[in-house]
N, C-alpha and C positions, 0 to 999 in steps of 0.2 A: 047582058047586063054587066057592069064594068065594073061596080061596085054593091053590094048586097043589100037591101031594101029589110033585113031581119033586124028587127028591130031587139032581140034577144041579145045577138051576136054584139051588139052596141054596151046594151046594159051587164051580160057578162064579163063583157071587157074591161069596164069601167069599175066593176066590182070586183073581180080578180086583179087587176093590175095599182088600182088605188092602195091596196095594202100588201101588195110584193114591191111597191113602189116605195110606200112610205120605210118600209123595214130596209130595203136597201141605201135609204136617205137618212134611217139613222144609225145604218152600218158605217156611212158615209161621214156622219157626223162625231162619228168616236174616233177616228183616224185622223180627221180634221183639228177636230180639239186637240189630238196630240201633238199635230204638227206644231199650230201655233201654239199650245203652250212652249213646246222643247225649242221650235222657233225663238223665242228668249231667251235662249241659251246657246246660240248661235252655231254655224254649219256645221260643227263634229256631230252637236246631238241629234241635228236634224238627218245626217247623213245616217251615224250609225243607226238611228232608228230605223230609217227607211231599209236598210242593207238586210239588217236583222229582221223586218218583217216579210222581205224575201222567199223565208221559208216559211214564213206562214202564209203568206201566198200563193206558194206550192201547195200545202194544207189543204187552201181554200179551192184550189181547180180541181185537187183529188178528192175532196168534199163534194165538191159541186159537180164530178161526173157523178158521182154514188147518187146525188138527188136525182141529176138528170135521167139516170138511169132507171131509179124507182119511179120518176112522172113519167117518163116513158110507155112503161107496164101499166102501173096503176091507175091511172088516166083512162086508159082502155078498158080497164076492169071494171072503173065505180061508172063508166059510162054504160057496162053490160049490165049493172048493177049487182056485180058480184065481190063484196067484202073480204069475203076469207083470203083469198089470195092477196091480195093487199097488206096482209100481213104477214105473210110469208115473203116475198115479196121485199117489205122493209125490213125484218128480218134479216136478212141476207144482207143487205145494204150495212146493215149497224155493223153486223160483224167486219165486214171488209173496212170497212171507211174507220171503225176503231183501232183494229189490228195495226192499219198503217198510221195514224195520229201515233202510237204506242213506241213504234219504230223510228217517226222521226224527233219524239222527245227524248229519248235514249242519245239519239244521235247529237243532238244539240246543248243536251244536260251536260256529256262526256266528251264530246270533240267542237265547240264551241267556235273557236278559232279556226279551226282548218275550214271548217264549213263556211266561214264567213271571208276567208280570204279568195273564195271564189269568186265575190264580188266585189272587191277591193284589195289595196294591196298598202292604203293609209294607215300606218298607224293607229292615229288618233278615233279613226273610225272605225276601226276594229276592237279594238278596246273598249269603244262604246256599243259598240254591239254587243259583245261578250254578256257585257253587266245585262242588258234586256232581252239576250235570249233565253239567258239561263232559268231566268225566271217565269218569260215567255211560255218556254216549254211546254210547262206545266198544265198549259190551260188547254194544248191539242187535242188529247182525250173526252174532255166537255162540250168543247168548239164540236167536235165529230160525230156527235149523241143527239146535241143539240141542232144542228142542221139535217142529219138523216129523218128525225124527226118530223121539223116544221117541213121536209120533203112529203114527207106520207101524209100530212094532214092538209096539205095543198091538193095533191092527188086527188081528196075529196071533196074539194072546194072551200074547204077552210082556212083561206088564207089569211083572216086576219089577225090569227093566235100569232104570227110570226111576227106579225107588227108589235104586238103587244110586249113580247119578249123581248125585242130589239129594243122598246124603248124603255122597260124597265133596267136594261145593260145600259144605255145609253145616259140614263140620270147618273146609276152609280159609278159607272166608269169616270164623267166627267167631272164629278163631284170628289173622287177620291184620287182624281190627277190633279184639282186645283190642289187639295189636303196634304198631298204627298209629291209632288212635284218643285212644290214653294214652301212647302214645311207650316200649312199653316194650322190655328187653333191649337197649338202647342204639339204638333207633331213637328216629327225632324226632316229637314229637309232633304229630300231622297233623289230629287232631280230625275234621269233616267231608270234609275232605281224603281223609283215611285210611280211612274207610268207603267210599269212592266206589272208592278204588284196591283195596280189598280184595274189592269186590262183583266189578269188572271180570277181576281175575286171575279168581276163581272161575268167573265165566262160560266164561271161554278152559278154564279146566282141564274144565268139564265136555261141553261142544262137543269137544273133542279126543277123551274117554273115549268118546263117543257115535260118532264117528268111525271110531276103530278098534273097536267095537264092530260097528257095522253091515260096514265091509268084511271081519270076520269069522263075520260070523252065516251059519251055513250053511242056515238055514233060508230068510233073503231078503236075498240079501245085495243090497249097492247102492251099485255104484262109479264115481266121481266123472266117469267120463266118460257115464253113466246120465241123471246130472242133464240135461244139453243135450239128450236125446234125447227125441221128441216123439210121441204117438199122436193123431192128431186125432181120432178119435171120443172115447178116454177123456180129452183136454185140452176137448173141448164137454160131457162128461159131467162133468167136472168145476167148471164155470164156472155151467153149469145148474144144478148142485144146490146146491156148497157156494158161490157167488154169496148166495144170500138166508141159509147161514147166516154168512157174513162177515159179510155186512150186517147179522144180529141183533146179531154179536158188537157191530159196530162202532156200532149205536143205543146199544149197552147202555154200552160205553165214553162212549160222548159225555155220555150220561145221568149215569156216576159222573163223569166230568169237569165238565160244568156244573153238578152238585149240589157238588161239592168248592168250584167260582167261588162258587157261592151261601155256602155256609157260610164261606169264606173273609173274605167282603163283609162277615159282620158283625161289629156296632160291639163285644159284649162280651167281656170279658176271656178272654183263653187259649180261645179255641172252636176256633181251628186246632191247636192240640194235642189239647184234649179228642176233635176228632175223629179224628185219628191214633189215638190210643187204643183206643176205641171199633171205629174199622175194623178194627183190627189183632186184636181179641176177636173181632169178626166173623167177619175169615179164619181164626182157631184154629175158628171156630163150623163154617165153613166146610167142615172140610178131611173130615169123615167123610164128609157127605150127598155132597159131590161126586165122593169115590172111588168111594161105591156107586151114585150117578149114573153114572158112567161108566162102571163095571160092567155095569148093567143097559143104555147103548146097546149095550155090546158085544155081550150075550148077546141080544139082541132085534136086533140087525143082522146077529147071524149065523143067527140060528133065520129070520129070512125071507129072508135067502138060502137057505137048506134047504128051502124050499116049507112051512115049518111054519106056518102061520096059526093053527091052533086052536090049538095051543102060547103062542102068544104072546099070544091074548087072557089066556089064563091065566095068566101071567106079567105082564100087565099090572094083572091084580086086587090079585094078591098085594105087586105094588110100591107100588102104593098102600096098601094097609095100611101099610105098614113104615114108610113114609117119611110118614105122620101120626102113626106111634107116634114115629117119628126126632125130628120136628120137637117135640113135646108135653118128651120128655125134653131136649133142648137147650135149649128156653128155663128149664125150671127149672135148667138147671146153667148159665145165663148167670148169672141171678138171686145164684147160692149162688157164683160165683167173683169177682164184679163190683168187690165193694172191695177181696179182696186182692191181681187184678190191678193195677188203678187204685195201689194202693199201691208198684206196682214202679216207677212213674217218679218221677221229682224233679221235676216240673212244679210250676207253682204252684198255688195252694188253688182259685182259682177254675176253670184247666181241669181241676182234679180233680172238683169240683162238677157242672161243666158234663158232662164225661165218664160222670159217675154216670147222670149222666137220659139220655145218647145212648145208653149200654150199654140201659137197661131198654127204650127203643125198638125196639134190633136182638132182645132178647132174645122181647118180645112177637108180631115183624112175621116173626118167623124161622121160626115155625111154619108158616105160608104160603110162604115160600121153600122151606122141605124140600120141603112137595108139589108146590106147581105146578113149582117146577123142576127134580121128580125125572119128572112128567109129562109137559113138555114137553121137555126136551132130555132127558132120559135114555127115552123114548119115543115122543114123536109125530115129535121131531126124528131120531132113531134109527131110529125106524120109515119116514121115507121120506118125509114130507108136511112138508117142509122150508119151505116158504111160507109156513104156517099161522104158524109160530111168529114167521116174522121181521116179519110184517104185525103180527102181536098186539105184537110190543115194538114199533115203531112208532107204533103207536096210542097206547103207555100212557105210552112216552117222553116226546111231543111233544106228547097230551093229556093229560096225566092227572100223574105225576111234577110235570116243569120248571114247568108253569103254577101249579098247586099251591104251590110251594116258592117260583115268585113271588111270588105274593098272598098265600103265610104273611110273607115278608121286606116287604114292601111296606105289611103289616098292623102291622109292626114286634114279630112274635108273640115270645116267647121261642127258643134256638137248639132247644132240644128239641122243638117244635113245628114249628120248620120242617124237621128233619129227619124229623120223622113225616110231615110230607108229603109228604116227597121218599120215601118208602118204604110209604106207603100202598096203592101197586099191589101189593105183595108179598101182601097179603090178598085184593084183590080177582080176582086172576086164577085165586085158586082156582079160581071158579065156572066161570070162562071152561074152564079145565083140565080139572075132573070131568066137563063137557060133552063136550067132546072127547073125551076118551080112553074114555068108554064107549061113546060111536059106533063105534069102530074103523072107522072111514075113513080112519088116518092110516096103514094096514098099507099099506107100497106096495115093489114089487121094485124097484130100481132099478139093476140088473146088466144086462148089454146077453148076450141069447141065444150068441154070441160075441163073445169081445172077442180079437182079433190084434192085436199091437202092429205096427205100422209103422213103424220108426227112420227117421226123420232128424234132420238138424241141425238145431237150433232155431236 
């Protein structure tokens, strides 16, 4: 059978990925509204903003292995239907994924500049980043609470509290960039300023909602004196598995950060906007494949906690299908939105230019993102064989991407080329990917036969 006749596997999918999807689309849409708003204020703002969220997009991949890490485990666990560990478990996550949020606001609060000349070396764009990290900063800690969180409550299939959160960030955020951005209703105009203070409230209001969410979920609930409490088998179980996927997260971060220095560095006109642009069509590109990405770890981390193997080959068929029909339709609706996007900012002619050809890049390369990344983290990483993936972006990072993107900048090639280089892996790991995933050697338990928590104080 080529593709799965369960008619479950359809409806879980659609119910898990509709609201990892929508959350990610109004993750989507708070960075968008940023752009175009500071977009009226033309490429310094545009640039330095994008620079300076740089590192919160380091942030967001060392967040995002902490989650991955917890769906990983807990996935397995609410499939055994066993709770407690589940909060041990997140536990563990909060403190890691805060610890680090804590250290990169420090960093940013007090060394501002140095941190942002690694991406630039303009002036004008650094200067504006200054102004929106500093304030930026602040909100790391919240952003790190609030994501380990809506992690653990996905694990048990409640994914649409994140939606909800998102869009409650998403009103105030946008509401308080027009108010403070343009100075209006008798506030002052704060321009870059004003975006930064408005992202920040945002953060705090949605980490709070998340909050008293979780101390009233009756389902798993998790209160604050939870966090300090320790299980050491499931704190080594945790460190063993979601260790190598932090570390994909965090190859993959280093990779958009040094592709960002790359594109940065060079000499032609508006290419640090054009690329803000570009990224920013990406993550709109982004926000389906990855809901249904996430979807599908969850329903493959719960069917092999269930002892279902043959289930989940079949499940793995059928996701490939979908997600090379996914990818095929995405890049022609890159193609057909490309100039009327590009036409929402007020940039100049030349990062509009430059923009057009980065777009046709992501739109081409993106077909190869839907699969291999619906195969590798929404399955092989889901499924348990958690090394495989982080060794593979390792490889492709540090040989294949960075080196790449050198030798195109080095060749003095145009910016559209060297950004196809820096995105050339996207296609090639296909192969790496259909190899793998029709082995099924990545199907692995990773639930411990009992798990007892053992409190103490951490």
């Amino acid at each position: 059978m080529i593709i799965t006749r369960d008619k479950s596997f359809y409806r879980s999918l659609l119910f898990l990925a509709i609201p990892i999807a929508l959350q990610n689309l109004i993750t989507f849409a708070v960075g968008f509204a940023d752009n175009v708003m500071l977009g009226t204020l033309g490429d310094s703002a545009v640039s330095g903003v994008y620079m300076a969220n740089q590192v919160q997009t380091l942030l967001q991949f060392f967040s995002g292995g902490v989650e991955a890490a917890i769906l990983v485990l807990a996935a397995q666990y609410w499939g055994k239907g066993e709770a407690e560990p589940i909060k041990r478990i997140a536990a563990t996550g909060i403190r890691l994924s805060v610890s680090v949020g804590l250290m990169l606001t420090l960093a940013c609060i007090f060394f501002p500049s140095t941190v942002l000349r690694f991406f630039s070396d303009e002036g004008a764009i650094i200067d504006t980043g200054v102004t929106y990290l500093r304030i930026l900063a602040f909100s790391f800690v919240p952003f790190c609470i609030t994501q380990s969180l809506i992690a653990t409550a996905r694990s048990t299939e409640a994914a649409r509290i994140g939606f909800f959160v998102s869009l409650s960030s998403f009103l105030l955020n946008v509401g308080l960039n027009y108010l403070l951005i343009f100075g209006k209703l008798g506030l002052p105009r704060l321009e870059v300023k004003g975006a930064a203070i408005a992202t920040l409230v945002s953060r705090i209001a949605e980490c709070l909602i998340m909050i008293i969410y979780t101390l009233k979920n009756k389902k798993l609930p998790l209160y604050p004196r939870e966090i300090f409490l320790r299980d050491k088998q499931l704190v080594s179980d945790f460190y063993r598995y979601g260790l190598p996927v932090l570390g994909g997260h965090l190859v993959w971060a280093v990779n958009i950060m040094c592709g960002s220095s790359i594109m940065g560095h060079q000499t032609a006109d508006g290419v640090v906007a054009a690329l803000s642009i570009a990224n920013t069509l990406h993550s709109l590109a982004y926000v389906l494949m990855n809901g249904m990405s996430g979807a599908v770890g969850i329903i493959v981390g719960k069917t092999i906690g269930m002892g279902r193997e043959e289930k989940v080959k079949e499940y793995s068929r059928t996701t490939q299908l979908i997600f090379i029909a996914l990818g095929l339709l995405t890049c022609g609706a890159l193609f057909l939105i490309r100039a009327p996007f590009i036409s929402l900012y007020g940039v100049s002619e030349e990062a509009k230019t430059v923009a057009s050809q980065l777009i046709s890049v992501v739109a081409i390369t993106f077909v190869g993102t839907c699969y291999q990344s619906a195969c590798l983290t929404g399955l092989v990483k889901s499924g348990g064989d958690i090394s495989f993936v982080f060794k593979l972006d390792l490889i492709f990072v540090f040989l294949v991407n960075l080196p790449l993107g050198l030798v195109a900048t080095r060749l003095g090639l145009a910016p559209w080329l060297v950004f196809g280089a820096l995105k050339l892996d996207q296609l090639i790991k296909c192969i790496v990917a259909a190899i793998k995933i029709n082995r099924y050697n990545w199907i692995k338990n990773l639930t411990r036969t009992e798990a007892r928590p053992t409190e103490e104080n951490s």
